[in-house]
C-alpha positions as CSV (number, residue, x, y, z in Angstrom):
1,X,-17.4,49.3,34.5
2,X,-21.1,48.8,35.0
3,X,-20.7,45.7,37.3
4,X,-18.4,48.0,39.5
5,X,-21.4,50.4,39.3
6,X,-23.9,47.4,40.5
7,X,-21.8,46.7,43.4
8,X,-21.3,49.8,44.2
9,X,-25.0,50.7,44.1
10,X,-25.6,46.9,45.4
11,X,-23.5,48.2,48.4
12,X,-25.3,51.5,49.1
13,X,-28.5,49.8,49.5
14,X,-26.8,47.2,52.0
15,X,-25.7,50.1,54.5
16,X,-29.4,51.6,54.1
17,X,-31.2,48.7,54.5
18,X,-28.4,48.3,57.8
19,X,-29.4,51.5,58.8
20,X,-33.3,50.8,58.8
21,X,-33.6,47.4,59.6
22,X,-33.2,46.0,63.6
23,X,-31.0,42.9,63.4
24,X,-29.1,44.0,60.2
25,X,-25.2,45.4,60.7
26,X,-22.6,46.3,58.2
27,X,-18.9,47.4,60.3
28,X,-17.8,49.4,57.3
29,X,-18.1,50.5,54.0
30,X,-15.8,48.4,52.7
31,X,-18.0,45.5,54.4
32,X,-20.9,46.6,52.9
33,X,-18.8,46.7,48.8
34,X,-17.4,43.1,50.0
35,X,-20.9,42.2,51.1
36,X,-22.4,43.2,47.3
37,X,-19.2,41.1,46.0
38,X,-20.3,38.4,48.1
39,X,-23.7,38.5,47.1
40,X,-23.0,38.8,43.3
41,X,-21.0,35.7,43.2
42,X,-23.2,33.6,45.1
43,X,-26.4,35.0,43.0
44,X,-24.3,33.9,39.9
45,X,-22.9,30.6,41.3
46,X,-25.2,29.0,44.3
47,X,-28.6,30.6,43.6
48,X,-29.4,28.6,39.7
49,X,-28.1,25.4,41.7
50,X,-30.6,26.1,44.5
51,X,-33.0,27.2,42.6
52,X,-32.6,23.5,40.6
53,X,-32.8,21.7,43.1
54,X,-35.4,23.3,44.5
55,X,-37.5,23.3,41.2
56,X,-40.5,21.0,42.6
57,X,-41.1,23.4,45.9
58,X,-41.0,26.7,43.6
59,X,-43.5,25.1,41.0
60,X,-45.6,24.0,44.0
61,X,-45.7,27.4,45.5
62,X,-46.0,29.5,42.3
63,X,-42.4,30.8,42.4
64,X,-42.9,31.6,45.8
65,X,-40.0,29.6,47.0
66,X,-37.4,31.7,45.1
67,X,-38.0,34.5,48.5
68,X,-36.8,31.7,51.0
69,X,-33.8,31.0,48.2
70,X,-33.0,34.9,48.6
71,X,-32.9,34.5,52.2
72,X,-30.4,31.3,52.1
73,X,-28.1,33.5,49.5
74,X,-28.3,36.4,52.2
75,X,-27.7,33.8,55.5
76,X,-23.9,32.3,53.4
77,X,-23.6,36.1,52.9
78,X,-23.5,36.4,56.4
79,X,-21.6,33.2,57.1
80,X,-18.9,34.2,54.7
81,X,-17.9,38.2,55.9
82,X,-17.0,38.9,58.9
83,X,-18.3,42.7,58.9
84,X,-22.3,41.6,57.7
85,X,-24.5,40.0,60.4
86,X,-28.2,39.2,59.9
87,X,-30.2,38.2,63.6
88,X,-32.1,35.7,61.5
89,X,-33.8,33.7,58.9
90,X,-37.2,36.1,58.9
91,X,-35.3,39.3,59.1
92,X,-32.7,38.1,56.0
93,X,-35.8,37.4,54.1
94,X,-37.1,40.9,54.9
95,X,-33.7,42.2,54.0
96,X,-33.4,40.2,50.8
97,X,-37.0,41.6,49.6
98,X,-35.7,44.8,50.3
99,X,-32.9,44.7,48.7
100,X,-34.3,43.3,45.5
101,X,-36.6,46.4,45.4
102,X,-33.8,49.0,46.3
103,X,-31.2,47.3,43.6
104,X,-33.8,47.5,41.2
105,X,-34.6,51.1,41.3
106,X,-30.8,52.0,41.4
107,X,-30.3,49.9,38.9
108,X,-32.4,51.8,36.8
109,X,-30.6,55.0,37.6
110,X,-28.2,52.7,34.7
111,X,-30.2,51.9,32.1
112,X,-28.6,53.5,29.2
113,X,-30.8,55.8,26.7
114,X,-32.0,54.1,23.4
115,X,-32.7,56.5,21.5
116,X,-32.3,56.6,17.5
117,X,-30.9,59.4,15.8
């Protein structure tokens, strides 16, 4: 149940971040929840490969790397449905830093109370 919640939430922040940023669409809502799918699998799947492989160019730039790796996820994102289109490599990395901060504050809408009686 709280993975449907995460792609739910994953999917509002798509259609606001579609909304506010030039170069970002979404056709639907039901492109933006396959979108958060998308992402989600390829986040649990492609990203540790790339992240791997990439290992020497993150170490070399402090982790910085791991941003450009966002931007590849959100690119096959792209590639992959057919209602999500992002104008480029600079605005998908824009999008994918925004995103990261959105997710994280609606995921914390989540977090579950752990409190001891």
């Amino acid at each position: 149940m709280k993975t449907f919640l995460k792609i739910l939430l994953t999917a509002v922040a798509v259609i606001v971040l579609a909304n506010i940023l030039p170069g970002v669409a979404v056709a639907s809502y039901v492109s933006a929840i396959v979108v958060a799918a998308v992402i989600a699998v390829l986040n649990m799947i492609v990203r540790p490969l790339l992240i791997f492989f990439t290992l020497p160019a993150t170490i070399v730039t402090f982790g910085l790397f791991i941003f450009v790796i966002n931007a590849v996820i959100i690119i096959l994102a792209d590639k992959l449905v057919a209602g999500f289109t992002v104008s480029g490599f600079w605005t998908a990395l824009l999008f994918s830093i925004l995103l990261s901060i959105f997710r994280s504050a609606l995921f914390s809408l989540l977090k579950e109370d752990k409190r001891i009686n």
